[in-house]
C-alpha positions in Angstrom: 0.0 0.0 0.0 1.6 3.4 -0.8 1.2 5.6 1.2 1.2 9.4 1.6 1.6 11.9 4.3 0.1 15.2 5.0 0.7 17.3 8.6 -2.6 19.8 9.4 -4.4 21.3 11.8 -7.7 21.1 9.9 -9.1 24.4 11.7 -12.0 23.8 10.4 -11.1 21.2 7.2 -12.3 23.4 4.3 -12.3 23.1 0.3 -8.6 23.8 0.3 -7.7 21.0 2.6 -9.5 18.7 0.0 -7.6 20.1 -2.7 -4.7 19.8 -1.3 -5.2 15.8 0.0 -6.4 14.8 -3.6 -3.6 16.6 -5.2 -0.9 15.0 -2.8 -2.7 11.7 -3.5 -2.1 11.8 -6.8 1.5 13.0 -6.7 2.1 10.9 -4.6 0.3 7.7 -6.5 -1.1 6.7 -3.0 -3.7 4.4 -1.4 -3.5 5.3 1.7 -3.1 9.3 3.8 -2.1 9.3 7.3 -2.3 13.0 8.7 0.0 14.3 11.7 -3.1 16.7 12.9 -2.0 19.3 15.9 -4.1 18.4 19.4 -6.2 20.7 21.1 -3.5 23.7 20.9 -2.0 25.0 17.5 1.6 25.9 15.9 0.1 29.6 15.9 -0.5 29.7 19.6 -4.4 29.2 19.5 -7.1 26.8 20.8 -8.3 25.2 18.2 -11.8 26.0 17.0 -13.5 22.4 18.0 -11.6 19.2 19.3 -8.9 16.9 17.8 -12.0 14.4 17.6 -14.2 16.6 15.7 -11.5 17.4 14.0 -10.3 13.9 13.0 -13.8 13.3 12.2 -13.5 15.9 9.4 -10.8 14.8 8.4 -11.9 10.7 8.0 -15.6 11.8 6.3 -13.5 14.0 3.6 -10.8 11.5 2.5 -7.7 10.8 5.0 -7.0 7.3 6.4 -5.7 7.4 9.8 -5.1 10.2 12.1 -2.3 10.4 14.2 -2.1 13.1 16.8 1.2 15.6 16.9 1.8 16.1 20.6 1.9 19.3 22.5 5.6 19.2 22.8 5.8 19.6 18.8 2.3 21.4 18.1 2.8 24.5 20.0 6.4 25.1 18.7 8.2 27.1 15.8 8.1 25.9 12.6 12.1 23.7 13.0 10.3 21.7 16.3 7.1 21.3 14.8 8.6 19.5 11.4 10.5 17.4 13.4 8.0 16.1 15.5 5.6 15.7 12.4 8.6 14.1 10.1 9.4 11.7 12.9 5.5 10.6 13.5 5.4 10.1 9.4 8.2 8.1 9.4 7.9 5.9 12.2 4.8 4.9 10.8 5.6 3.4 7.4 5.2 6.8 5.3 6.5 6.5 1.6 6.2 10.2 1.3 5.5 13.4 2.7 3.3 16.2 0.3 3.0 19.8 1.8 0.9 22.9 0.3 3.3 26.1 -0.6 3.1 29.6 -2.2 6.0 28.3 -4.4 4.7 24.6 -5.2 8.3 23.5 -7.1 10.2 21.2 -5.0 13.3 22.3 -6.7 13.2 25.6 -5.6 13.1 24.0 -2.1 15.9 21.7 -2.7 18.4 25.0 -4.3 17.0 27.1 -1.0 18.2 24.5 1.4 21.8 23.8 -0.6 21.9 27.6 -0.9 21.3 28.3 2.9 23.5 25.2 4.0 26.4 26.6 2.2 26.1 29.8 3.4 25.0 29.0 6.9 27.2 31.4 9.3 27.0 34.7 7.2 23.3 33.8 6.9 23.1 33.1 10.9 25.6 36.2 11.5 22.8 38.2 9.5 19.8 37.0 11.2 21.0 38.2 14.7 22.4 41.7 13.5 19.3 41.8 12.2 17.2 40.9 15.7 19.5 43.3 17.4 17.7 45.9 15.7 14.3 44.7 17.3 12.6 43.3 14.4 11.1 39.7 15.0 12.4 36.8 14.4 10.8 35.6 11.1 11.2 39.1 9.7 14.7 38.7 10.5 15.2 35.3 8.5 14.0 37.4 5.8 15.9 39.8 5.3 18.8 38.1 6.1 17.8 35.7 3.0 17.1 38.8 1.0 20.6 40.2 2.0 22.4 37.2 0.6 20.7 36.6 -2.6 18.9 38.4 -5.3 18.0 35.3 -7.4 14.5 35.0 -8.1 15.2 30.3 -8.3 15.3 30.6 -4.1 12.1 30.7 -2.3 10.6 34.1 -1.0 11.1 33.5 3.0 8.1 35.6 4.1 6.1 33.1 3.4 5.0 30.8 6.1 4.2 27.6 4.2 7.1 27.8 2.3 9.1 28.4 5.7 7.4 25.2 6.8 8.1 23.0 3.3 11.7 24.1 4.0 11.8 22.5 8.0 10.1 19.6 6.8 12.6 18.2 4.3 15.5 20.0 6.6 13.5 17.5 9.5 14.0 14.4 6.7 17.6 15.1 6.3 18.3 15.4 10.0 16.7 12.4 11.0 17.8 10.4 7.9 14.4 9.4 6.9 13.3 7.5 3.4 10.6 10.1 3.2 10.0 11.6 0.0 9.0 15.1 -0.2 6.7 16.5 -2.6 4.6 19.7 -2.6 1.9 21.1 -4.4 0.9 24.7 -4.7 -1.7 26.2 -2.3 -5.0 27.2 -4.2 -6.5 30.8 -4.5 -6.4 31.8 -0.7 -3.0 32.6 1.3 -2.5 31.6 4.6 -3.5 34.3 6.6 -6.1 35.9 4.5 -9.2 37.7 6.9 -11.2 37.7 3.5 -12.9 35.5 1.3 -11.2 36.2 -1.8 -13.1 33.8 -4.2 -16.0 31.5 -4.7 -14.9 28.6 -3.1 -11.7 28.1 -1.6 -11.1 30.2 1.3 -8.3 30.1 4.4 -9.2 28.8 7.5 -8.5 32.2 9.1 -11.4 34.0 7.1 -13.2 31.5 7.7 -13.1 31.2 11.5 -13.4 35.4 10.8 -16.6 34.5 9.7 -17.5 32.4 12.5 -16.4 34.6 15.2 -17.8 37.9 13.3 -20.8 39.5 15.1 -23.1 39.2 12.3 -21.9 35.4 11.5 -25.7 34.7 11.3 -25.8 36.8 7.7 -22.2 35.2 7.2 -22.8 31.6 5.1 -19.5 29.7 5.3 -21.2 26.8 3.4 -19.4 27.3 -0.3 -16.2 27.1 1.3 -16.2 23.8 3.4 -17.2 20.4 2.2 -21.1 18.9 3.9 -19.1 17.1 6.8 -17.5 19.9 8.1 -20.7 22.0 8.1 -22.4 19.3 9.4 -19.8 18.5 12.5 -19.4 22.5 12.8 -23.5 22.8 13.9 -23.1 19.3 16.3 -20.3 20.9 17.8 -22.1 24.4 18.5 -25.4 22.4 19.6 -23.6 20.3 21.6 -20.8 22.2 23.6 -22.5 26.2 23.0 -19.0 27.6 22.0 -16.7 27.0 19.4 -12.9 27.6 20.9 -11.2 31.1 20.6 -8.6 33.1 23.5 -11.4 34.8 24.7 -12.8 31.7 26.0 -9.5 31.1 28.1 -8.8 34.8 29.3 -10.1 34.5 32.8 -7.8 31.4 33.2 -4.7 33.0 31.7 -5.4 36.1 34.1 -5.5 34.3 37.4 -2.4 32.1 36.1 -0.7 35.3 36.0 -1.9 36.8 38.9 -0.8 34.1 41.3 2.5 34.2 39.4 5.5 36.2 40.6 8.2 37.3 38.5 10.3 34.2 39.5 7.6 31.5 39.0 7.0 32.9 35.7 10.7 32.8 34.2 10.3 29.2 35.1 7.4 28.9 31.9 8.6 27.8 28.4 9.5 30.8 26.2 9.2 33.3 29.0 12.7 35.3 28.5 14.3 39.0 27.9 12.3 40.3 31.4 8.7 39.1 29.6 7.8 38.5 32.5 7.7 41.5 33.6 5.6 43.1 30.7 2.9 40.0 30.7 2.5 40.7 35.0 2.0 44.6 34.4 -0.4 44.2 31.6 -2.0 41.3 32.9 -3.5 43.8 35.6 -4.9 46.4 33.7 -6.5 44.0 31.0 -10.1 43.1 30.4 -9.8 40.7 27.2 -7.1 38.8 25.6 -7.4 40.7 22.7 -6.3 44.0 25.0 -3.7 42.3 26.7 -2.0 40.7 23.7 -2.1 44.8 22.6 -0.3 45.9 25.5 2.7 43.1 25.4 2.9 43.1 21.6 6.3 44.6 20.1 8.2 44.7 17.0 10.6 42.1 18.3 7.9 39.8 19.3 5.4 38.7 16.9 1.8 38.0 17.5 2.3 34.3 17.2 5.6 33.7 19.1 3.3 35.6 22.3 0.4 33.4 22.2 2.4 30.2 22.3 3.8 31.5 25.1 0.5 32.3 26.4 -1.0 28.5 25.7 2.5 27.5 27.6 1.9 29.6 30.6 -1.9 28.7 30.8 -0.9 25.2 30.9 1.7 25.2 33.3 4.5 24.0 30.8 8.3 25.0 31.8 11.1 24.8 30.8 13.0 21.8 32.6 9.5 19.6 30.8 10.4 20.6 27.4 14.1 20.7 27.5 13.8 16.6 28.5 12.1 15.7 25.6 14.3 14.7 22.1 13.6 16.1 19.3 11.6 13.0 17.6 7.9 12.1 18.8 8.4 8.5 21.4 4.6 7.7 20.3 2.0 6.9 18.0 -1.3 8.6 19.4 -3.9 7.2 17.1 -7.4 9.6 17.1 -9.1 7.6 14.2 -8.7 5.6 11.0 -11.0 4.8 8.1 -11.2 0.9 7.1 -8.9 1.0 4.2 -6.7 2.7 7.4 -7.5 0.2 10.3 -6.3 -2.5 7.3 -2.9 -0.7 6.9 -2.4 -0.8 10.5 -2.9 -4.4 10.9 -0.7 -5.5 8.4 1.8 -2.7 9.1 2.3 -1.5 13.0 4.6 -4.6 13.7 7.3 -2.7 11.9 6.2 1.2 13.4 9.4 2.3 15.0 7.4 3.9 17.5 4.6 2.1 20.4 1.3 3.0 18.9 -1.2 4.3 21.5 -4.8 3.6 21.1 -5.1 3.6 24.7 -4.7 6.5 27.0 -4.3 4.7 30.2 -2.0 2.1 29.0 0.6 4.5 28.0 2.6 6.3 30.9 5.5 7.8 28.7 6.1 11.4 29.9 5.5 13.3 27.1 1.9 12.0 26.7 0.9 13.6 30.0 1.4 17.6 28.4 -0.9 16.0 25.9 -3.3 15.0 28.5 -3.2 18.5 30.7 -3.6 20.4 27.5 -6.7 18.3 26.8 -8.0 19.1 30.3 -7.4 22.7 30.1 -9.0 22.7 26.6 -12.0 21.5 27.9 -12.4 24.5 29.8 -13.0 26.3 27.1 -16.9 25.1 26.9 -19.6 25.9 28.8 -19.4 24.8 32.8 -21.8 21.3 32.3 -20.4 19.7 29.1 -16.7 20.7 30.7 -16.7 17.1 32.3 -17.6 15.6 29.1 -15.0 17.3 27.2 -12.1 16.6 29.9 -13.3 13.2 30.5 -13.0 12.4 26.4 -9.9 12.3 26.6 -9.7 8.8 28.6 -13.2 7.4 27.6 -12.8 8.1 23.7 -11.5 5.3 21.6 -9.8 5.5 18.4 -12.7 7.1 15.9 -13.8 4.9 12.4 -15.0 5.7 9.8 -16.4 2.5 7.8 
């Protein structure tokens, strides 16, 4: 069975998820997609907008196979931690190959960009952090460190975030010395962070959760730009918990966290460093939203994204000393659901997974699982006071979701 691999967030799964499965199935000539889908928390520092199990459920009704979870330690991370927890999952799991969406969608310009930046790795490096000493942000200054060394239009344009990504996932299958083939395909009509729908059909999943969140969502039809399932799983979701996940939803939480803080406790959280801690207590106290209080700490050297993963890491407690003891490559197989064509790859294939496969919460005790499982819990908090047992409890009670 060939087999292809995709790593999403499916925040909601909309028309340009499909496009981008069917084209990666064909490139790749597969049978059979396994996604690496972010939990509960995403790479951008956000809950996501309705569980990993509604999530995978999307996922199963519109055309992937199996569904294996990316844990906390590698969801909630920049773009080089992320790919290599997503590679590792994807190869520890029989992958032939790995197909990714981009702005540039030619793998050679990938390969050159890579070759280009390996061979010119300290002056590129040297120019990245005389650039930060300026105060610009980080990703701003890989850019124009890039832009610095080269002028030739064959390397990849570096603003880009999917294209940032494509490059960290084959630098992940290099690294790691994986058989993983990459392949990519272009990302159709909408960008990544577009607010607006910007044609008939396809839209990004930002605009669209835009649309959900937007005051006058009732006039707002987001029907032409997801496939039935997703609309269908989008109203359960809403009947059945009352909220669909945004900050907001957490901001109480993530006040009283820092409010019971002092400045010492605080330096203990992942990614809190430079005196941040500082700025998050001060504003933290003269906040009423998270919107307001992401206003008051945002600066040119830290961008939007880069501060709410630090927020999801100080609302769940996560520090330093438990990340730091974690290698870089995923030690498990989370499985959240599987079609039958997916459940029949898995029984003629796990005996050879280089990694335990977990189907079973409470038979697993590995270390890294349990940020998985306190994430879950304070996800669930997220939803209205009596379904927020429900939710928590899911996490145990759930089995491995199929789709027949």
């Amino acid at each position: 069975m060939n087999t292809v691999g995709l790593i999403v967030e499916y925040n909601p799964f909309h028309n340009g998820h499909a496009f981008h499965l069917h084209a990666s199935k064909e490139a790749a000539d597969a049978e059979v997609v396994i996604a690496v889908m972010s939990g509960n928390f995403l790479q951008r520092g956000e809950p996501a907008l309705v569980s990993k199990w509604y999530r995978t459920k999307m996922a199963l009704l519109n055309g992937v196979d199996i569904v294996f979870e990316l844990p906390y330690r590698f969801a909630v991370q920049k773009a080089e931690i992320f790919a290599n927890g997503a590679i590792s999952i994807l190869d520890a799991a029989g992958c032939d190959s790995v197909c990714f969406g981009s702005e540039s969608g030619d793998l050679q310009s990938f390969l050159e960009t890579i070759d280009f930046l390996t061979d010119r790795k300290q002056e590129w490096e040297a120019n990245i952090n005389r650039f930060m000493n300026t105060g610009v942000s980080y990703p701003k200054a890989v850019s124009l460190a890039f832009h610095q060394l080269s002028d030739s239009n064959s390397y990849l344009d570096l603003a880009k975030p999917n294209n940032i990504l494509g490059i960290e996932y084959i630098k992940a299958i290099r690294k790691q010395k994986s058989s993983l083939k990459p392949l990519t395909v272009p990302r159709k009509n909408a960008d990544y962070h577009d607010e607006h729908f910007a044609s008939e059909t396809i839209a990004s999943a930002t605009s669209i959760r835009k649309a959900i969140f937007s005051k006058e969502h009732e006039k707002i039809s987001i029907e032409q730009y997801v496939p039935f399932h997703t609309q269908q799983l989008l109203s359960e979701y809403l009947k059945e918990y009352q909220v669909f996940h945004h900050w907001e939803n957490y901001w109480n939480y993530l006040q009283f966290r820092l409010l019971q803080c002092s400045p010492d406790e605080l330096r203990e959280i992942y990614e809190v460093e430079e005196g941040l801690e500082n700025r998050l207590l001060a504003a933290a106290l003269i906040s009423g939203s998270f919107h307001e209080f992401m206003e008051k700490i945002k600066t040119k050297r830290y961008t939007w994204t880069r501060l709410q993963r630090l927020c999801v890491h100080i609302l769940t407690n996560t520090k330093k000393g438990q990340m730091a003891g974690i290698e870089d490559k995923a030690s498990y197989l989370r499985l959240l659901g599987m079609t039958s064509k997916g459940k029949e790859y898995l029984n003629k294939r796990k005996k050879d997974f280089s990694l335990p496969l977990v189907s079973k919460l409470s038979s697993f005790k590995e270390g890294e699982i349990q940020l998985d499982l306190k994430a879950a819990r304070v996800y669930s908090l997220g939803v209205s006071t009596h379904v927020t047992k429900e939710l928590m409890n899911q996490e145990f009670s759930q089995q491995p979701i199929l789709v027949e």
